[in-house]
C-alpha positions in Angstrom: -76.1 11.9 35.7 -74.8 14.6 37.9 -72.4 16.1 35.6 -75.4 16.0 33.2 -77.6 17.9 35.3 -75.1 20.2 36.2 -74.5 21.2 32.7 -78.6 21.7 31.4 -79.5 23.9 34.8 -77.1 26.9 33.1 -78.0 26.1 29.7 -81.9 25.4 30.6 -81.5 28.8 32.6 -80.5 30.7 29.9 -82.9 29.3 26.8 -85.9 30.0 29.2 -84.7 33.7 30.2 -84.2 34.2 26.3 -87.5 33.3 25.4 -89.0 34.9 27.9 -87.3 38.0 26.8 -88.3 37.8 23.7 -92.2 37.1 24.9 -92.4 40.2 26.8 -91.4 41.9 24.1 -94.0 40.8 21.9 -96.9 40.2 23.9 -96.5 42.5 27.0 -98.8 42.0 29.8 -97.6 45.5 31.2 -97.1 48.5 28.8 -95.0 51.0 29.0 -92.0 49.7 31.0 -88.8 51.8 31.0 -85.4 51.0 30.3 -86.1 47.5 29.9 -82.7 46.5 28.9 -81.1 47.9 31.9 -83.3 47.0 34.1 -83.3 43.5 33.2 -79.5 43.4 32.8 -78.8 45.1 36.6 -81.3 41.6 37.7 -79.1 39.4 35.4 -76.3 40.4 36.8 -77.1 40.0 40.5 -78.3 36.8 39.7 -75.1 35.3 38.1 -73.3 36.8 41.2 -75.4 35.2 43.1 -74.7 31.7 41.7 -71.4 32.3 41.6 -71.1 32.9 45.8 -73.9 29.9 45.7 -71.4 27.6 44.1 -68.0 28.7 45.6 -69.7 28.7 49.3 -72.0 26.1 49.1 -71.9 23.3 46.3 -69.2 21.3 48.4 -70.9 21.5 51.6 -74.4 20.1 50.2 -72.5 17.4 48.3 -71.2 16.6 51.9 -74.4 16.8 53.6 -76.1 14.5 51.1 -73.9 12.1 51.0 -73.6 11.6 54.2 -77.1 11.5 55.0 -77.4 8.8 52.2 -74.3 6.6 53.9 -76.2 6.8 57.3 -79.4 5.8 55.7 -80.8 9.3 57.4 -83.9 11.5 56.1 -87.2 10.7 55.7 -86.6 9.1 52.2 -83.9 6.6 53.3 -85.8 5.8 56.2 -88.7 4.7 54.5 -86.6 3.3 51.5 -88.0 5.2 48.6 -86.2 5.2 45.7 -86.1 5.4 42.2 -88.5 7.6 40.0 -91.6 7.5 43.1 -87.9 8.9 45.3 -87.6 11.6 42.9 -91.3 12.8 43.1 -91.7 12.9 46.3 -87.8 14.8 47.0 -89.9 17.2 44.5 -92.7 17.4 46.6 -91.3 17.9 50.0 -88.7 20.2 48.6 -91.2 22.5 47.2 -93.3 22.5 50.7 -90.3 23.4 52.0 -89.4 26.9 49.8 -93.4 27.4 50.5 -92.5 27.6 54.3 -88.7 29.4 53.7 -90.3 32.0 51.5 -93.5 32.8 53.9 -90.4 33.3 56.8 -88.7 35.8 55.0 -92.1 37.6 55.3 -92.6 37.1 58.7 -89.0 37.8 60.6 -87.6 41.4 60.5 -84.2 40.4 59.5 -85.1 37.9 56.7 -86.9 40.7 55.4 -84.3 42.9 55.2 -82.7 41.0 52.2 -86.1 39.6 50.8 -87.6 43.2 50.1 -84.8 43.9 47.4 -86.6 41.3 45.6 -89.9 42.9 46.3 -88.5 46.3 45.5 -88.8 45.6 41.8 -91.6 48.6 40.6 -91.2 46.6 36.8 -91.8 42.7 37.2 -90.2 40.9 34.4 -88.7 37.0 34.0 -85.2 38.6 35.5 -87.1 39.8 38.5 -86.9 36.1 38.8 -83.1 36.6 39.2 -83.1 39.3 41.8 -82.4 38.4 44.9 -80.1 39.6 47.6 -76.9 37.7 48.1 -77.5 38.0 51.5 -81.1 35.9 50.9 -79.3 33.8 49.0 -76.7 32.8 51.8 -79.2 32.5 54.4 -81.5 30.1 52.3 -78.5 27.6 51.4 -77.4 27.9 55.2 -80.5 26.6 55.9 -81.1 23.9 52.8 -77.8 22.0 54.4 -80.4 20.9 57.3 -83.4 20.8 55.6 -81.8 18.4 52.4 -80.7 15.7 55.0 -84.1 15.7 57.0 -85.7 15.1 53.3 -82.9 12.1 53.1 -82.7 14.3 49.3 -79.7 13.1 47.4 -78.2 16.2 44.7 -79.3 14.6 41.6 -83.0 15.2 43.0 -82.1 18.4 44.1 -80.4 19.3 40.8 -83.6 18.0 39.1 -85.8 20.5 41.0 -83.8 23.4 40.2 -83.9 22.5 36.6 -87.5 22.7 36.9 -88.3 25.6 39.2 -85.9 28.2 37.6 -88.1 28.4 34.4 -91.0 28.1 36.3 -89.4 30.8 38.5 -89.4 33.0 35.5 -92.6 32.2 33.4 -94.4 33.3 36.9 -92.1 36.5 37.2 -92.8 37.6 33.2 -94.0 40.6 31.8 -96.3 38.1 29.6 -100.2 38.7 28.7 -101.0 35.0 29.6 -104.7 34.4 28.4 -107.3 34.7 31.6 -108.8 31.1 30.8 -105.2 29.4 30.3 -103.7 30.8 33.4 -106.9 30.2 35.5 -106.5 26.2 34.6 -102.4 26.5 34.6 -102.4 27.6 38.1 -104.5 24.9 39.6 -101.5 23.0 39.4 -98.3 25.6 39.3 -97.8 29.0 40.0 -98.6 31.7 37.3 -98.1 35.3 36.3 -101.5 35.7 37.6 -101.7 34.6 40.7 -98.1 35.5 41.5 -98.2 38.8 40.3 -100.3 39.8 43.5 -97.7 38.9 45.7 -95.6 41.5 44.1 -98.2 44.0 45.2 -97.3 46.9 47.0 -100.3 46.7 49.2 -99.6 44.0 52.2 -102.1 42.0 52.7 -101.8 41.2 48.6 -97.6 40.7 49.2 -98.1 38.5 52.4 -99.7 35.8 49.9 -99.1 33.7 47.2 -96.1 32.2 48.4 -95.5 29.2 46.7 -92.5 28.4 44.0 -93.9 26.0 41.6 -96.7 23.8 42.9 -99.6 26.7 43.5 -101.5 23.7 45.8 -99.6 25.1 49.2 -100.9 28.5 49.3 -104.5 26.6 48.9 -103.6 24.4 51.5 -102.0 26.8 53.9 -105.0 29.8 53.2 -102.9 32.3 51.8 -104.0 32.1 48.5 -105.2 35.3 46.7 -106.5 36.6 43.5 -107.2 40.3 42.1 -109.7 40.5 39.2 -107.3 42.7 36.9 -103.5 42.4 37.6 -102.8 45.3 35.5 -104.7 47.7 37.8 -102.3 46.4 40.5 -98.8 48.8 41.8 -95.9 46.6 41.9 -92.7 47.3 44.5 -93.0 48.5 48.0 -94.6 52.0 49.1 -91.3 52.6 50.9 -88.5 52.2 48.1 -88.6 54.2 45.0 -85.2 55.5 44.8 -83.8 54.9 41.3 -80.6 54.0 42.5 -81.7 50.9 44.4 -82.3 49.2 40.9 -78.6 49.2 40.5 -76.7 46.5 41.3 -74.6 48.2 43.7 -77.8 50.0 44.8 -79.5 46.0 45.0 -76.2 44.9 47.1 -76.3 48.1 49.5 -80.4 48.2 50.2 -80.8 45.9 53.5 -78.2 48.0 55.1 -79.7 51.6 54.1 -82.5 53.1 56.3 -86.0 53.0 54.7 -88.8 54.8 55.4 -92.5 53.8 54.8 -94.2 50.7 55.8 -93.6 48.5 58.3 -93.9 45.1 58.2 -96.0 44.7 61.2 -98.9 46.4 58.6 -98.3 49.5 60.7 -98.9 53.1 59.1 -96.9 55.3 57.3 -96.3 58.9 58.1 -97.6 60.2 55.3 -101.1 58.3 55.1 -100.2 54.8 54.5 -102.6 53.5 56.8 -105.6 55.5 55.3 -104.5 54.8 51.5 -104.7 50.8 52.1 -108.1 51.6 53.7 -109.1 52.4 50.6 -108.0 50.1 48.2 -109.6 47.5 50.9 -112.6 49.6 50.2 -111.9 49.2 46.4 -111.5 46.0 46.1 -114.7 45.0 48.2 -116.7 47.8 45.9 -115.2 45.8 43.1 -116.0 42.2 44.2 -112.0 41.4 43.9 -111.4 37.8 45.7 -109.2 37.9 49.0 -107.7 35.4 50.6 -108.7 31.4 49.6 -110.7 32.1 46.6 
């Protein structure tokens, strides 16, 4: 079953990002995007970089941790003796609470920032923005799966299925797709959609410090950080403090957390140059506009 799962994540990967691809070209949610084909090959690419250090650094030492934390009969799962198909959902379940709570760190600590905001940085969201993380992000978050996995008591094949379902997911949320109001409003009472996750790709803070689950879109109800705009389009994507064209390279995406930025702070302090005043104003805006915040 392993070798099985092993094989469909790539191929799964791939079919999803193609059809996505070929979605945004035909039914655009955003218009007008610029070298699309570069910019969505510079994400690819850090992406398959990314699994490459993933699986040379990594797949051996969470095959390790699983297995022994299955031997030992440790974990929450072992403990309580779930198994089988109910095992599987509820692996799912606690997994996904727990990239809810890993991603809302990386907006909270200073230093897992630093690599998370290339990912933010991304002025043109597409399904590859789905692919663009920092290597850096992606070391720190397997670094800290090895303890998190054996609390779970997760075994690999649940962790494999996960992956198999939250990459897509990963990217329908992340695409440049006109998903119909009415169908993403009932989509999203269950996962995360374009939508919904578009805000948290907002330049303005308070819209990026929300939305923060992967696929179930329940946690960010549960936790109060959900938030909804009435008309994504009118919203400016990337960070007020990164629009260099060079950082959408993929030497410029490896080099950005250890290049000085100006701009925002993430403490919501103010920018020299009227940052403070300018979110004022869209806060203004939105209120004029009856926009929902926060748990609406």
């Amino acid at each position: 079953m392993i070798e099985s799962l092993t094989t469909f994540k790539p191929v799964a990967a791939t079919v999803a990002l193609a059809l996505m691809w070929l979605t945004e070209g035909l039914v655009p949610m955003f218009e007008g995007h610029r070298e699309r084909v570069r910019h969505d090959a510079s994400n690819v690419a850090l992406g398959i970089l990314n699994a490459l250090v993933a699986s040379l650094l990594f797949a051996g030492a969470t095959l390790v941790a699983t297995e022994w934390a299955r031997a030992n009969g440790f974990g929450l799962l072992h403990g309580i003796g779930v198994t089988g198909v109910w095992g599987f959902v509820l692996a799912f379940v606690l997994f996904d609470c727990w990239q809810y709570l890993w991603h809302r760190l990386n907006h909270r600590i200073p230093f897992l920032w630093r690599f998370h905001a290339v990912h933010h940085a991304d002025r043109e969201l597409s399904a590859s923005s789905g692919l663009r993380f920092h290597t850096g992000e992606i070391v720190l978050s397997s670094i800290a799966r090895l303890a998190v996995l054996p609390l779970i008591g997760m075994t690999v094949a649940q962790l494999l299925v996960y992956e198999a379902v939250l990459l897509p997911i990963i990217l329908f949320h992340h695409g440049n797709v006109g998903v119909p109001r009415r169908a993403d409003r009932w989509l999203r009472w269950l996962i995360v959609t374009p939508w919904m996750h578009w805000v948290h790709h907002s330049d303005y803070q308070p819209e990026t410090d929300s939305n923060y689950s992967s696929v179930f879109s329940f946690w960010d109800r549960i936790f109060g950080s959900f938030r909804l705009v009435g008309d994504p389009r009118k919203l400016t994507l990337g960070l007020e403090d990164v629009e260099r064209s060079d950082w959408a390279t993929l030497p410029g995406m490896v080099a950005m957390p250890f290049r000085k930025r100006g701009g925002r702070r993430r403490d919501g302090g103010a920018r020299a140059d009227g940052g403070r005043e300018r979110r004022r104003a869209r806060g203004r805006r939105n209120a004029a506009s009856g926009q929902p915040g926060p748990g609406r």
